[in-house]
DSSP file (Angstrom, degrees, kcal/mol; ACC not computed):
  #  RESIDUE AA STRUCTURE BP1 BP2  ACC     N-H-->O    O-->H-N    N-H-->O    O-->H-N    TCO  KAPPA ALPHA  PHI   PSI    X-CA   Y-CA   Z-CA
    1    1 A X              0   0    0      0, 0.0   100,-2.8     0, 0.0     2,-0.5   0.000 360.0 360.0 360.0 160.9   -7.5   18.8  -33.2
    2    2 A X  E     -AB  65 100A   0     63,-2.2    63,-3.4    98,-0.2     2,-0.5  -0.960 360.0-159.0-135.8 126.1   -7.7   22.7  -34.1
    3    3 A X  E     -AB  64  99A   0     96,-3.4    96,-2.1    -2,-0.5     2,-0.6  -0.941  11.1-174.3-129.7 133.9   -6.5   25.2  -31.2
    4    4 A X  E     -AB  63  98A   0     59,-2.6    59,-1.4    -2,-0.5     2,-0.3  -0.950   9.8-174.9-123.3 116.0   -7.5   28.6  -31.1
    5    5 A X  E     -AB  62  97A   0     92,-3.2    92,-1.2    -2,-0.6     2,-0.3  -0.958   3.4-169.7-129.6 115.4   -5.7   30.7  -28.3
    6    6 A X  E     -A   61   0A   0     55,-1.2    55,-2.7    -2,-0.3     2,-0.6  -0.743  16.9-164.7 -78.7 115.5   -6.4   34.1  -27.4
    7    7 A X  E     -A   60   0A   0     -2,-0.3    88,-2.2    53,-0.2     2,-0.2  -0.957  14.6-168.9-147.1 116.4   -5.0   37.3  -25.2
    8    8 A X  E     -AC  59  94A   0     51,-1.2    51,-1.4    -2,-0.6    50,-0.6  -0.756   7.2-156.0 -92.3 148.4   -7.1   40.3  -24.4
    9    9 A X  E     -     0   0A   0     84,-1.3    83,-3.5    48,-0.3    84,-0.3  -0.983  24.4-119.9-152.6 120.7   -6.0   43.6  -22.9
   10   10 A X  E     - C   0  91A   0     -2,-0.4    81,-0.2    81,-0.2    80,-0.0  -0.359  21.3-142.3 -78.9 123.5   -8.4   45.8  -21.1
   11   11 A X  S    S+     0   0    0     79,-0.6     2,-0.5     1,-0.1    -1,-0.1   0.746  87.7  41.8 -32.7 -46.3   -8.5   49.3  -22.9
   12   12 A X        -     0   0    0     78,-0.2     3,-0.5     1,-0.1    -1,-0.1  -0.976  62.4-176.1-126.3 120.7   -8.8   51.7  -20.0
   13   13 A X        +     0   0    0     -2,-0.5    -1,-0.1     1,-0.2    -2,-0.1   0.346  65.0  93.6 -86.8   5.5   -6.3   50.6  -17.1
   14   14 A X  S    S+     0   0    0      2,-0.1     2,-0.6     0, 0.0    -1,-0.2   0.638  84.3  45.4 -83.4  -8.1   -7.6   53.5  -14.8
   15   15 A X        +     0   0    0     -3,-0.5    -3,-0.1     1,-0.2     0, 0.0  -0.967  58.4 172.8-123.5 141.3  -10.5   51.1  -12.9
   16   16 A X  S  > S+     0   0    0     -2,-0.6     4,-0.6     3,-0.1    -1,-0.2   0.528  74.2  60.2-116.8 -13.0   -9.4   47.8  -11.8
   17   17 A X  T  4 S+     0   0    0      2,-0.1     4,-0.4     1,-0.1     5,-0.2   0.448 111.5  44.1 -98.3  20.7  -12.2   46.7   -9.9
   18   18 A X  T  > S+     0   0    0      3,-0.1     4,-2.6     2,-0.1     5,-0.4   0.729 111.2  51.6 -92.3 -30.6  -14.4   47.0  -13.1
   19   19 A X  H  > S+     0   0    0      1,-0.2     4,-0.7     2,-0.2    -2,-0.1   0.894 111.6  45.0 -78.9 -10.5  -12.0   45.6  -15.1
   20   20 A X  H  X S+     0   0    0     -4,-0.6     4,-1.4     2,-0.2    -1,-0.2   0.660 112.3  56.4 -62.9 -24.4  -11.8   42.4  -12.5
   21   21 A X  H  > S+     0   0    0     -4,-0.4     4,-1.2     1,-0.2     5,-0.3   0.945 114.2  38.9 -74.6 -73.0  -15.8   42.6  -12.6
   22   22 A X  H  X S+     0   0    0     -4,-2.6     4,-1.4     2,-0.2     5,-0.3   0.890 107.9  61.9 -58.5 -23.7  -15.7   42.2  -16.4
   23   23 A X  H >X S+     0   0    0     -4,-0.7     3,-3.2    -5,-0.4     4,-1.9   0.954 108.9  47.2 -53.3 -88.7  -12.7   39.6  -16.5
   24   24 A X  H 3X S+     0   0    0     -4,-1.4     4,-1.2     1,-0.3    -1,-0.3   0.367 107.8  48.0 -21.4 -38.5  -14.9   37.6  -14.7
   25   25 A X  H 3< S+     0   0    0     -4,-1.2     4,-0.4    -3,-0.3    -1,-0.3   0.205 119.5  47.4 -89.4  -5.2  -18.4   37.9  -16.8
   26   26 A X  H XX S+     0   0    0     -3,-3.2     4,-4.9    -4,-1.4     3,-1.2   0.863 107.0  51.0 -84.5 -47.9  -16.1   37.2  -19.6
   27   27 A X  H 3X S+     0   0    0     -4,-1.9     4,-2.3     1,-0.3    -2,-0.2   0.924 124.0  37.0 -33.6 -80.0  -14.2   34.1  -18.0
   28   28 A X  H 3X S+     0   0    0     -4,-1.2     4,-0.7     1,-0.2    -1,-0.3   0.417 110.5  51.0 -43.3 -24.5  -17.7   32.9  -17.3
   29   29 A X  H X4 S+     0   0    0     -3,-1.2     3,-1.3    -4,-0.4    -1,-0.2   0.913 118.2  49.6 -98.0 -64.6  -19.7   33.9  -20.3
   30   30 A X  H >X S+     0   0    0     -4,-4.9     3,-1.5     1,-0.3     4,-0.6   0.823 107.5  52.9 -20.4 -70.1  -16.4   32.0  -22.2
   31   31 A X  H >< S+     0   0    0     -4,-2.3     3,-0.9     1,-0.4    -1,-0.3   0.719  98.2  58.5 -47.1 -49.8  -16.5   28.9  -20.1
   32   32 A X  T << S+     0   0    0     -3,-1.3    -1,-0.4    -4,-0.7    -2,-0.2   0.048  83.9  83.4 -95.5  33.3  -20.1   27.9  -20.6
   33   33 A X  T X> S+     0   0    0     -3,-1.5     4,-2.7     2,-0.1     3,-1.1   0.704  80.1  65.6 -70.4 -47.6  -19.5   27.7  -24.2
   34   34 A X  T << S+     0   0    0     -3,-0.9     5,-0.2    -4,-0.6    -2,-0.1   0.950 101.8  49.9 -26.7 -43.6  -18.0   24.0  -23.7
   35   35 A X  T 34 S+     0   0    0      1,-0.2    -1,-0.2    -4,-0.2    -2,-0.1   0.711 120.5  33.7 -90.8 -12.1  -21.3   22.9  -22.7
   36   36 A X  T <4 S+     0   0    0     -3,-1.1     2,-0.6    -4,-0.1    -1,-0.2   0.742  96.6  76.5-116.3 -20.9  -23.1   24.6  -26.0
   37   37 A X  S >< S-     0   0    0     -4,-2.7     3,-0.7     3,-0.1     2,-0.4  -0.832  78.8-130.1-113.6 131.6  -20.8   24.4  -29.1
   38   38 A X  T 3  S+     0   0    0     -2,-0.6    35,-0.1     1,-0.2     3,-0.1  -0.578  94.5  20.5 -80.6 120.2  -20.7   20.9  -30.6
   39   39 A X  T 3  S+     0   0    0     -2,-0.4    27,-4.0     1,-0.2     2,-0.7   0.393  82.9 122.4 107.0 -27.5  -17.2   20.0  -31.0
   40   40 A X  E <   +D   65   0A   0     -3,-0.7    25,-0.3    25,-0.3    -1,-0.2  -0.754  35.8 176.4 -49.6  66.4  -15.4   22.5  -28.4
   41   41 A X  E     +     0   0A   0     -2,-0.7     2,-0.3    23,-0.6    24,-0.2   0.850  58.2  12.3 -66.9 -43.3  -13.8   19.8  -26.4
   42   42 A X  E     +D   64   0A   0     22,-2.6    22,-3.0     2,-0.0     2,-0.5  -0.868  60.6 176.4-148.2 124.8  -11.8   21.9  -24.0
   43   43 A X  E     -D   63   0A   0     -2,-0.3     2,-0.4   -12,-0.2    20,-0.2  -0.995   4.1-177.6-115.3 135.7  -11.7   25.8  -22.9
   44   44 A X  E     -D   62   0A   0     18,-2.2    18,-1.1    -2,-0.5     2,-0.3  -0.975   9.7-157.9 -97.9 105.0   -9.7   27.5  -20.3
   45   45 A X  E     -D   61   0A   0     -2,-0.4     2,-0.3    16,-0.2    16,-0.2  -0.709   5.5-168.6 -94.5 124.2   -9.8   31.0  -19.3
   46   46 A X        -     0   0    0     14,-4.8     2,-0.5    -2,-0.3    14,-0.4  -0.730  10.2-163.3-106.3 168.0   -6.9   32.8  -17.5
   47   47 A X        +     0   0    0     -2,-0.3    12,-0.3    12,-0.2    11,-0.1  -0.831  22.6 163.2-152.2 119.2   -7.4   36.0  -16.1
   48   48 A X        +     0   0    0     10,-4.3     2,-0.4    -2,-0.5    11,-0.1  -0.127  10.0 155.8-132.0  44.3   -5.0   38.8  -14.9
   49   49 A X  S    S+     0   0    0      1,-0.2     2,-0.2   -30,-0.1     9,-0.1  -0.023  77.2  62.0 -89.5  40.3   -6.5   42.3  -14.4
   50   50 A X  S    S-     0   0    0     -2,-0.4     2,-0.2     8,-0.1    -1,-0.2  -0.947  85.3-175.0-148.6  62.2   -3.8   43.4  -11.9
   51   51 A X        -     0   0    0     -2,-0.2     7,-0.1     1,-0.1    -2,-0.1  -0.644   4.7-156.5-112.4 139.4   -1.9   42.8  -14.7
   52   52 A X        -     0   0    0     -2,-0.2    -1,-0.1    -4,-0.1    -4,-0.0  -0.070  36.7 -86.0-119.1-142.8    2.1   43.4  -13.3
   53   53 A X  S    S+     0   0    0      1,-0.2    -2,-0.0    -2,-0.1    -1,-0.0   0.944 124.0  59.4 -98.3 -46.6    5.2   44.2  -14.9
   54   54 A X  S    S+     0   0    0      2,-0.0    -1,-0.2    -3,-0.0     2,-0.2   0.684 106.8  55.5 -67.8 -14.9    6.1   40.4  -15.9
   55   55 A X        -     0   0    0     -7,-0.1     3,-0.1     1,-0.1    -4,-0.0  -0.680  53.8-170.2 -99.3 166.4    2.5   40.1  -18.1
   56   56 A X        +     0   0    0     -2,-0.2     2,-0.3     1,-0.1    -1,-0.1  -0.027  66.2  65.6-144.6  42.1    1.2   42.2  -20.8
   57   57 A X        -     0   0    0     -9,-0.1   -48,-0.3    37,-0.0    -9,-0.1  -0.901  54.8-156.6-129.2 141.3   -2.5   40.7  -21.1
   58   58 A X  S    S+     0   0    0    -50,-0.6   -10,-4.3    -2,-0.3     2,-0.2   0.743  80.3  26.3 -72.3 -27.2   -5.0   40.8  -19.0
   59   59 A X  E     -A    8   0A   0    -51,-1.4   -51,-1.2   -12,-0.3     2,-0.4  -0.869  58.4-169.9-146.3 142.1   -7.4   37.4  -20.3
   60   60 A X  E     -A    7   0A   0    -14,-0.4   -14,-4.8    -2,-0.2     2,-0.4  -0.962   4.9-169.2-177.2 111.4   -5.7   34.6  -21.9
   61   61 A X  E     -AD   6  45A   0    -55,-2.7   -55,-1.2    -2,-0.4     2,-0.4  -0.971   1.3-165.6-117.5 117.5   -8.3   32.2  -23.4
   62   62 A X  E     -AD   5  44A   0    -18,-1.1   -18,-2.2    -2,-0.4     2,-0.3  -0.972  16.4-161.8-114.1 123.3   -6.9   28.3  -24.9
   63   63 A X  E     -AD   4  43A   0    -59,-1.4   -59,-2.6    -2,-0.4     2,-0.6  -0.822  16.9-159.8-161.8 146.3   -9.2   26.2  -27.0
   64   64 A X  E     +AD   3  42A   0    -22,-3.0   -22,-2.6    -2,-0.3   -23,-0.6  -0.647  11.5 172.1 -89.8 126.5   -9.8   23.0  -28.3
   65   65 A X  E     -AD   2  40A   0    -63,-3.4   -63,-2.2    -2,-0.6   -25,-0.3  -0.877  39.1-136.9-129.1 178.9  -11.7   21.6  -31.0
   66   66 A X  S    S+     0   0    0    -27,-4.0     2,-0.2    -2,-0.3    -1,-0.2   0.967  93.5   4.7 -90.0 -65.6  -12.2   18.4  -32.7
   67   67 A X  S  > S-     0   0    0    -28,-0.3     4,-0.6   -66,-0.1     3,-0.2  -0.548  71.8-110.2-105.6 168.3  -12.0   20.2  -36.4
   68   68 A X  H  > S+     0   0    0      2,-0.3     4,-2.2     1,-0.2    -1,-0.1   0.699 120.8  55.8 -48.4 -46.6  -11.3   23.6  -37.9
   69   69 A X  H  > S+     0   0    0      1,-0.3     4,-0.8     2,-0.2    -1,-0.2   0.852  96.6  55.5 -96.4  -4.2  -14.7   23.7  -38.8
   70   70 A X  H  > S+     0   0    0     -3,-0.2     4,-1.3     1,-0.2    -1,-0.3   0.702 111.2  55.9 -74.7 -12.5  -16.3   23.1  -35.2
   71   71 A X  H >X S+     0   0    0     -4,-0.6     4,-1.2     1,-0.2     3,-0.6   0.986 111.4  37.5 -80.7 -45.4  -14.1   26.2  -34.5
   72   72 A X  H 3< S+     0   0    0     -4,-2.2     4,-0.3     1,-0.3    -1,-0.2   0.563 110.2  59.4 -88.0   1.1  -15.6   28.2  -37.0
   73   73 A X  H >< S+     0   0    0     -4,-0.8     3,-0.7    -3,-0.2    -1,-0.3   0.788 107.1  47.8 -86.5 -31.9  -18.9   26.8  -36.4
   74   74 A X  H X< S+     0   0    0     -4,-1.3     3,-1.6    -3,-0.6     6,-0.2   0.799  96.1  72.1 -91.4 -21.9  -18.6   28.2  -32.7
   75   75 A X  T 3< S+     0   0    0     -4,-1.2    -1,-0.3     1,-0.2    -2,-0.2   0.662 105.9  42.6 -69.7 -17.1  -17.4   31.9  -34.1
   76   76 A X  T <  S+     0   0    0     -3,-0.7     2,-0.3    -4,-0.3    -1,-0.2   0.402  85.6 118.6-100.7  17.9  -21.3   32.2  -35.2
   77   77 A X  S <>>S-     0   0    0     -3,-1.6     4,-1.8     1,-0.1     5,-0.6  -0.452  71.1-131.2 -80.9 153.2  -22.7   30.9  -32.4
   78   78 A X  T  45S+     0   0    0     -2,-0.3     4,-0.5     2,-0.2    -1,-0.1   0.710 103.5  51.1 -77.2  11.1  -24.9   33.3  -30.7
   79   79 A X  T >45S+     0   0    0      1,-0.2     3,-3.0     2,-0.2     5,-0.3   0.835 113.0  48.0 -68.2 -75.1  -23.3   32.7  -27.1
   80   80 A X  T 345S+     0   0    0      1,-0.3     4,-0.2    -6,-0.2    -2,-0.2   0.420 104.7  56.8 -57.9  -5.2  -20.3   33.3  -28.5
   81   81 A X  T 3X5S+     0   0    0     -4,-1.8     4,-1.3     2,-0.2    -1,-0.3   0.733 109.3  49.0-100.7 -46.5  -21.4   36.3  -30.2
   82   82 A X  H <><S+     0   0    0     -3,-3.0     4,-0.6    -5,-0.6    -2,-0.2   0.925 103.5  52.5 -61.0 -29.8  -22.4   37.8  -27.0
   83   83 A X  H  > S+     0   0    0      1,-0.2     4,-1.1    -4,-0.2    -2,-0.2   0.404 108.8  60.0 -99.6   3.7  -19.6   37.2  -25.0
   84   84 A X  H  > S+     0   0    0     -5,-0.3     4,-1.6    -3,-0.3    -1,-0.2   0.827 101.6  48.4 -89.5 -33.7  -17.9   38.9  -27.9
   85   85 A X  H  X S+     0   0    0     -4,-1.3     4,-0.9     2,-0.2    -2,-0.2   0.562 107.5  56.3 -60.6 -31.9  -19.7   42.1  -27.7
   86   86 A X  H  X S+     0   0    0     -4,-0.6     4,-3.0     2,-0.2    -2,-0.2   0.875 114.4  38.5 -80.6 -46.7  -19.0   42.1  -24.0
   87   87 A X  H  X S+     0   0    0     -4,-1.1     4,-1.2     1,-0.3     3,-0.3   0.993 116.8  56.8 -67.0 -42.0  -14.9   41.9  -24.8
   88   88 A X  H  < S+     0   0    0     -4,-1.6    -1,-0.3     1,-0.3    -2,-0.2   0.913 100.6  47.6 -54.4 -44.1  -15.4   44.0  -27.5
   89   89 A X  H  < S+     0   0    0     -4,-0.9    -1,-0.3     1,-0.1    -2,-0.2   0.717 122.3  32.9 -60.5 -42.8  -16.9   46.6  -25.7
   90   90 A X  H  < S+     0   0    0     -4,-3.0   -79,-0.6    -3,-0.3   -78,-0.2   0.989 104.5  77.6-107.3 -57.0  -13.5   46.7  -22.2
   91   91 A X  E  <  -C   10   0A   0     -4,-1.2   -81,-0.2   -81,-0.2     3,-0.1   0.188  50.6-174.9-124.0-163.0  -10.5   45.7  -24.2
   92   92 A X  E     +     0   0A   0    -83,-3.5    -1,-0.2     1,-0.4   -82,-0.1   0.345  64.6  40.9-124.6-105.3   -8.3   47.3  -26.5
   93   93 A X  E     -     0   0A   0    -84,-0.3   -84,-1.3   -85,-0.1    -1,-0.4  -0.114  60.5-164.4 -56.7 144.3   -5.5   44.7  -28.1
   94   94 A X  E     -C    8   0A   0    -86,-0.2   -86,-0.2    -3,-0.1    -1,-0.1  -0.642   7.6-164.2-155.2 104.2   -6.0   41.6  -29.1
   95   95 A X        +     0   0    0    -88,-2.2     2,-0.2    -2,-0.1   -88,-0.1   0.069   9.7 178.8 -59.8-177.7   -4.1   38.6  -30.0
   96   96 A X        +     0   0    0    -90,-0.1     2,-0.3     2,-0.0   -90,-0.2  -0.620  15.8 174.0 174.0 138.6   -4.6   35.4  -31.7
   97   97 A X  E     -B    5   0A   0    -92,-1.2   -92,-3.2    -2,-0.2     2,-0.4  -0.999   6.0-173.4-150.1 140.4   -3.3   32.2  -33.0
   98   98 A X  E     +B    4   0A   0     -2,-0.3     2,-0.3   -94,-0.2   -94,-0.2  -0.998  16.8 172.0-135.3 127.3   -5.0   29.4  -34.5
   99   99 A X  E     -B    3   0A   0    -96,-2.1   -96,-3.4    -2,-0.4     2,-0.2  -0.997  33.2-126.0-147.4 125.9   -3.0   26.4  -35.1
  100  100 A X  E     -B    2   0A   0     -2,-0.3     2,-0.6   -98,-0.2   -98,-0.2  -0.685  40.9-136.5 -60.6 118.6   -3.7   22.2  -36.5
  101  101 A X        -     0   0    0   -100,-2.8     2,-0.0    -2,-0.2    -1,-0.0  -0.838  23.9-143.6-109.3 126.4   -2.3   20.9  -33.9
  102  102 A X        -     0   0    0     -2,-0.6     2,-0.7     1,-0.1     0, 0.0  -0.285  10.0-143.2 -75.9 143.5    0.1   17.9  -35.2
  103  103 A X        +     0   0    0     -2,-0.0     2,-0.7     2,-0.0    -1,-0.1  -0.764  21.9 176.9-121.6 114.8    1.1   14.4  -34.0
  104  104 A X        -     0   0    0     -2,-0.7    -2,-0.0     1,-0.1    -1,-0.0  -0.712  21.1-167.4-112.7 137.6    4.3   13.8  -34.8
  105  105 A X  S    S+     0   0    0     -2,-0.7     2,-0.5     2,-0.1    -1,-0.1   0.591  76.8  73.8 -73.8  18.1    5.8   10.3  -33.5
  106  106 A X  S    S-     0   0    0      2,-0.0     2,-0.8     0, 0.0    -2,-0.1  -0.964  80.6-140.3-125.2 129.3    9.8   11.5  -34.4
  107  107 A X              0   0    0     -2,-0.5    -2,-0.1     1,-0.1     0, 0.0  -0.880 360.0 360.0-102.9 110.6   11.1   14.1  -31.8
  108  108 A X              0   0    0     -2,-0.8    -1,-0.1     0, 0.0    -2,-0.0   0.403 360.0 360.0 -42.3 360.0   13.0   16.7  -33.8
């Protein structure tokens, strides 16, 4: 399995119910990707745009997929390339970690 996990951070902290309004059309936008990219087994969207003292992102996106290349297959899809235009468009920072994730049967 290939996991790709993700943390966005809304550019302008001065509105907070726009940046909950977009948090939401992203969450969603995100979400129905499961049901359209072949190979996307599992996404979860967190959302936090009240963001307090103990967090420092706002959107915090985990997903799975069966290979490396359904992952890169889903970075040209044209959902995803919308809902990418919308994040692009509110946040500012952006993480990212993409990891094979291994199973190993000997516990270090």
């Amino acid at each position: 399995m290939f996991r790709h996990v993700a943390m966005w951070e809304f550019e302008d902290d001065d509105d907070p119910v726009l940046n909950r309004e977009n948090a939401i059309k992203i969450k969603a936008g995100l979400e129905e990707l499961v049901y359209e990219v072949h190979g996307l087994t599992r996404l979860d969207v967190h959302i936090d745009p009240a963001r307090t003292s103990t967090t420092n992102a706002d959107i915090l996106m985990e997903s799975v997929f069966e290979t490396r290349e359904a992952y890169r297959a889903d970075l040209e899809h044209p959902r995803r390339k919308a809902v990418t235009e919308l994040i692009d468009s509110c946040t500012g920072t952006f993480l990212c970690m993409d990891f094979e994730e291994e199973h190993d049967s000997e516990i270090l």
